[in-house]
N, C-alpha and C positions, 0 to 999 in steps of 0.2 A: 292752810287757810288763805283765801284770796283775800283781799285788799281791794279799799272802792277805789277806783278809779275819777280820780277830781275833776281831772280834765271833762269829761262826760258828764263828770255830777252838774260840774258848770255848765254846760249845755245842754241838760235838762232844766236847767231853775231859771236860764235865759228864756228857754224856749215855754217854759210855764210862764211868763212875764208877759211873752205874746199871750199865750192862752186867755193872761186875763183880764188884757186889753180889748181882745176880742169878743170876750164873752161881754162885755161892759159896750163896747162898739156899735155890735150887730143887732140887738132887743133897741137900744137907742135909734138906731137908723130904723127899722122898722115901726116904730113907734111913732118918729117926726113921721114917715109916709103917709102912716094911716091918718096923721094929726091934718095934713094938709092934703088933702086927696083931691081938692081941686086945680093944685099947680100943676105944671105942665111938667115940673121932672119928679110926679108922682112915682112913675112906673121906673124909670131907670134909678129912683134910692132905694124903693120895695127891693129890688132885684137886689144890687150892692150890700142891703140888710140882711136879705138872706141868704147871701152868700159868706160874709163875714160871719153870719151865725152858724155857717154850715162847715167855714174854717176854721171855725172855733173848738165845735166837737173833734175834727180832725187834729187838730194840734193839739188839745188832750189827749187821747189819745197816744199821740207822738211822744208826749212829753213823758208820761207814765213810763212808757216805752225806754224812752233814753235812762233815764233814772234807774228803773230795775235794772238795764243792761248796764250800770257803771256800780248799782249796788250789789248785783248778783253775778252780774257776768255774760256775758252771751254763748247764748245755747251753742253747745257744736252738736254737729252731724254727725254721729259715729255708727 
């Protein structure tokens, strides 16, 4: 029977802490853009919002990731 691995658990529940800073981040930065669409750094927060939001799915992702591989294990190739 394998044993989780802490080390990794720990950096999976770091890395879910970005995730849900991001996900909190990216809808806000989007949302002030659309709110003030006549300033002049309309278009460069749009951008930065949806990028953060698009970091955000990614690093779920990641995170789920790290996690299973500290609870499960990671795959070998055989």
């Amino acid at each position: 029977m394998r044993r989780t691995d802490k080390e990794l658990l720990v950096k999976g529940l770091k890395s879910f802490g970005f995730t849900v800073a991001a996900m909190f981040l990216g809808p806000f930065l989007i949302y002030e853009a659309f709110k003030n669409e006549g300033h002049f750094l309309y278009i460069p927060v749009l951008i930065l919002g949806i990028f953060v939001a698009g970091l955000a799915i990614y690093l779920g992702f990641r995170s789920v990731n790290i996690v299973m591989d500290a609870v499960f294990g990671k795959k070998s190739k055989d």
